[in-house]
N, C-alpha and C positions, 0 to 999 in steps of 0.2 A: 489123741483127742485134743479138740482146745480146752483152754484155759477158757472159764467166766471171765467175761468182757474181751477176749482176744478180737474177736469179729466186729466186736462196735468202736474199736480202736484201729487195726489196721486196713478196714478199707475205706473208711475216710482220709486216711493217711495216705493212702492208694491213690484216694482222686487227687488231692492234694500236688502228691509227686508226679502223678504224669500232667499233671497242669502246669507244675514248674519247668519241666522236659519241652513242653509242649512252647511254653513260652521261651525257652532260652534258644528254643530253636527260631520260632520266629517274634521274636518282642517289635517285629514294626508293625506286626499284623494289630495289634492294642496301642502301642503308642502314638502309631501315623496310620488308621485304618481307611479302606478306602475298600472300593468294590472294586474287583477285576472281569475280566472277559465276560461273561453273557451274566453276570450278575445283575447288573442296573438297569438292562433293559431285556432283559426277559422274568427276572423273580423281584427287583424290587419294584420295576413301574406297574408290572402286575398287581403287586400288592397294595400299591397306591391308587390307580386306575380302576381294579375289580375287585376292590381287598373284600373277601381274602384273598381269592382266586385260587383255596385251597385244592379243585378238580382240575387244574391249568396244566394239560401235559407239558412236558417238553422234550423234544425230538421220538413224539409217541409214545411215552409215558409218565403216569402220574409218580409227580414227586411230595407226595405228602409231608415228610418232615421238614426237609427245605423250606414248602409253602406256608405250614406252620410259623418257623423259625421268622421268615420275609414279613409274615402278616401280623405279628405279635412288636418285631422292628420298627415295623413304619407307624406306629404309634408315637412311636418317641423323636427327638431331635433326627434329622435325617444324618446331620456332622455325623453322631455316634453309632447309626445304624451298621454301619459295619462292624464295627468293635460286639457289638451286640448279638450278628450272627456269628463272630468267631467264639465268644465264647459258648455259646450255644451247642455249635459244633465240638467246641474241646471239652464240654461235660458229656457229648455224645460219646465222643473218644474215651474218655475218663470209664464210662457207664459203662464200656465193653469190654475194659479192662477189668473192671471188678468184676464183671461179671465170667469173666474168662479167669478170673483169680478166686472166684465162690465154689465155696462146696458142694454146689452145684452143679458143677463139673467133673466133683471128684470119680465118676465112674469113668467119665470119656477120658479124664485128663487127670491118671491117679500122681499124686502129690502133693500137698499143701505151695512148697518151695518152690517147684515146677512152674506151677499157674502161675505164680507172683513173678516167677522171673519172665513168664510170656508175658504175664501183663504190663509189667513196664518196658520191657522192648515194644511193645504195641506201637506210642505215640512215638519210636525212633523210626519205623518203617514210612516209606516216601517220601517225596519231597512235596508237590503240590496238593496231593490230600490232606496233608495237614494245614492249607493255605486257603481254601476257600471252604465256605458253607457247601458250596456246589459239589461236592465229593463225600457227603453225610451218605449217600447208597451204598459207599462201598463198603464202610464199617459196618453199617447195619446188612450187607450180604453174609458179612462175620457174626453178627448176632445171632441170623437166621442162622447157620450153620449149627451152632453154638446151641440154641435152642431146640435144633434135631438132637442133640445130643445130649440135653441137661436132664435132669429130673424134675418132674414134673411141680410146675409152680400156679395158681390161677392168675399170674398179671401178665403169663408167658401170651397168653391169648392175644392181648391188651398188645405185648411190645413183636407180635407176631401179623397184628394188624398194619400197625404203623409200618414195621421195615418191610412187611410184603405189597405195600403202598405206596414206597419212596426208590421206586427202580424197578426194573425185568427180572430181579434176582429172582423174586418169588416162580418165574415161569420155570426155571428151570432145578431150583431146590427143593421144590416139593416131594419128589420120589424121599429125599434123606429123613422124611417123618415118619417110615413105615412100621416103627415103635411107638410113635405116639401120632394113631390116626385120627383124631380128634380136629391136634391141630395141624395136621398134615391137609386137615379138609378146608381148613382158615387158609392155608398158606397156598393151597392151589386154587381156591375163589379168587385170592387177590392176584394170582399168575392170569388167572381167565380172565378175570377184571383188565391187567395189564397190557395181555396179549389183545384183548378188543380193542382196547383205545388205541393199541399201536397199530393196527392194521387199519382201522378208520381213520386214521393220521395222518396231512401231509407230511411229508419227509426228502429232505435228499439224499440220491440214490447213492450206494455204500460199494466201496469197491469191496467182492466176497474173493477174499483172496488168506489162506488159512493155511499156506505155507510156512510162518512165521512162528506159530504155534510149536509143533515140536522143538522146534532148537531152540524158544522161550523157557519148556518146559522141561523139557530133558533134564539139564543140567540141576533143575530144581528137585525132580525126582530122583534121581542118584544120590544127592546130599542126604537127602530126607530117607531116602532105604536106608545107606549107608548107618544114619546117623541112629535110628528107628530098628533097627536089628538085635534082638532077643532083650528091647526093653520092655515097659509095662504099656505102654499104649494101645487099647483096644482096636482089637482090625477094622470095626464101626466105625471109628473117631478119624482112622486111616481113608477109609472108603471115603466117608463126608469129606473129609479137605479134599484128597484125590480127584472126587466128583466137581465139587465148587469152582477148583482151580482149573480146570480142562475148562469147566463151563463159561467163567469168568474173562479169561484166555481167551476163548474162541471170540467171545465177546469182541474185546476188546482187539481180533486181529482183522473182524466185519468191520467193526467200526472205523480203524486207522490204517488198514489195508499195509501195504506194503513196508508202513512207516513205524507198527507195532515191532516187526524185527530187529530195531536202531532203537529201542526203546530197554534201558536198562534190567538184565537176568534180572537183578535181586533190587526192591525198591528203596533199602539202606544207599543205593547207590542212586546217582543222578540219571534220571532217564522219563522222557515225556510220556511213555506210556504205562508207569507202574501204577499208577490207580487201579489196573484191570490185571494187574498183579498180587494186588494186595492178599488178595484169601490167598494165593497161594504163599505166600511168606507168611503167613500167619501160619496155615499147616503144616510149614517147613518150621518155625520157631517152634510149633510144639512137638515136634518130632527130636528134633534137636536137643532140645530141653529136659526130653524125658530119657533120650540117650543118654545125656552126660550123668544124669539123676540115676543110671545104670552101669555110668562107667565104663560108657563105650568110647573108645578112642579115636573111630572117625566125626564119632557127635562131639567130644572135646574141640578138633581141629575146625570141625565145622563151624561150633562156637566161637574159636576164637575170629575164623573169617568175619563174622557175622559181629562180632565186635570193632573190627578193626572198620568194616567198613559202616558202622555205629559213626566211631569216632571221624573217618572223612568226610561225612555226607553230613553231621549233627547241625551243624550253622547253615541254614538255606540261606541263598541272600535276599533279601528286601524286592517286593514290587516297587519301580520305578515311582518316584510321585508324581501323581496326578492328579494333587490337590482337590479330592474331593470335598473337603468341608466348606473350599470356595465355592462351589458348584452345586453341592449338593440340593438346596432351595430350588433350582433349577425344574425338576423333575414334580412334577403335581401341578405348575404355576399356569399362570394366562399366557404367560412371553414364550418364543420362538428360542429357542439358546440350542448351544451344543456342547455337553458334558464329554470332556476329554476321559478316557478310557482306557487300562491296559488288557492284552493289548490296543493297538490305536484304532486296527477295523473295529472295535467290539464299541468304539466311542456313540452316545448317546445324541442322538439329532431331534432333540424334543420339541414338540408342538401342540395345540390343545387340540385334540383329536387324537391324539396319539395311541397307537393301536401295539402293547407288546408282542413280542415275537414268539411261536411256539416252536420254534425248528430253525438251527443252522440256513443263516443264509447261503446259497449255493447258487 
């Protein structure tokens, strides 16, 4: 049992540490912040142009948290707006950790030491999720999960609206609420919701090529049996990551077609397509976790992989500067200018009339 006051002391300590993790991985994201790829012209001119333009799909779906975060930004000095959505995002990150580290979990994910040591590998997982606002769906596809699987809270509702409103994830994780159909019934309104907008959406066309998948995933699932084998982890908690990560997977091999298979197994390692990785390394660290918590010796060794490639991948390097804070003025004005951009297609060609973009140019 805890101790009185254990809980109002270690998971503010919690967010605390993966904010410092979060920054030592990337300190240029706050010290030289700047918008990158479809940021400044798709969710911040948005938000300056139609602010909020919190119902503003993008590539056919609504991103709720994003657009929040965008529209809440552009209140303030444009220079800082970025800095503004990265912290934004690392309390998001921060939030899924505690909450992957709460007793609220404890039935999915028995262990006090367990949870906490998932939750601080959290913010070590990827390299670009943790670099832009623009990848807040994928943490929150881990919340949802998370919340099929927690015990029952009334703000669950609350953060089951927002993450089944900030990406496709809801379309496809709503089966994992069949314990709590309530908000299983929240969580597939916002799938229906999502799935409409994207079907009435333009879009360009995706190469459907889902060959990449297995040999993404294999090797994921092997660690995770291996590692997962007569520990205490619920067959449920197993099913949901299981479920998530095929789904997420697939996702992500529609989306990048051929290029998803050159895209790094594990997202501790460098590789462009781990974002649509991510649930599945989250379900792999708590399988992991809870083997070692069991004394299993493939979950040891797993562990240590899973550390070492911690330690390779922990220093991302810096986006190129692009001197946003010279430019930044730019964007809401009467003048004709064009905002340099990483990358440099993603650069801003501003005009007054200027119409954001909902969808991948193609």
């Amino acid at each position: 049992m805890a101790r009185p006051g254990e809980h109002s002391f270690r998971l503010p300590a919690l967010v605390l540490l993966v904010s410092l993790l979060l920054f030592a991985r990337r300190p240029d994201l706050i010290l030289r912040p700047q918008f990158v790829w479809e940021e400044p012209s798709a969710f911040w001119a948005a938000a300056i142009v139609d602010w909020p333009a919190l119902l503003t799909p993008w590539v056919g779906f609504p991103q709720l948290f994003p657009r929040l975060t965008y529209a809440a930004a552009s209140v303030g000095p444009p220079a800082i707006a970025p800095a503004v959505i990265i912290l934004a995002h690392w309390l998001l990150i921060a939030a899924v950790a505690v909450f992957l580290a709460s007793d609220t979990m404890a039935d999915a994910i028995p262990g006090r030491w367990t949870r906490f040591a998932i939750a601080v590998a959290l913010p070590l997982l990827g390299s670009e999720v943790v670099g832009t606002g623009l990848d807040a769906q994928w943490y929150l596809a881990v919340l949802l999960v998370a919340l099929a699987l927690a015990r029952p809270r009334r703000w669950h509702v609350l953060a089951a609206i927002v993450a089944g409103l900030s990406g496709p994830a809801s379309i496809v994780l709503w089966p994992l609420f069949w314990r709590r159909p309530g908000l299983g019934a929240v969580v597939a309104c916002c799938g229906a919701i999502q799935l409409a907008v994207f079907l009435s959406s333009p879009r360009p066309p995706s190469p459907v090529d889902l060959s990449s998948v297995p040999g993404m995933l294999i090797p994921v699932a092997a660690i995770a049996i291996l590692a997962a084998w007569r520990s205490s982890v619920p067959r449920r908690t197993i099913i949901a990551f299981g479920w998530a990560a095929a789904a997420t997977a697939a996702g992500g091999a529609l989306t990048l077609g051929p290029a998803f298979g050159r895209s790094g197994i594990l997202g501790l390692a460098l590789g462009d397509g781990s974002r649509y990785m991510l649930v599945a390394e989250v379900g792999l660290l708590v399988l992991v976790a809870a083997g070692i918590a069991a004394r299993r010796r493939p979950a040891v060794v797993a562990g240590g992989l899973i550390v070492a490639l911690s330690i390779i991948g922990f220093r991302q390097p810096p986006w190129p500067d692009m001197a946003w804070a010279s430019h930044a003025d730019c964007i809401g004005s009467a003048t004709t200018c064009v905002v340099p951009v990483f990358p440099a297609e993603w650069s801003v060609e501003w005009f007054p009339g200027y119409r954001p973009p909902t969808t991948v140019p193609g």
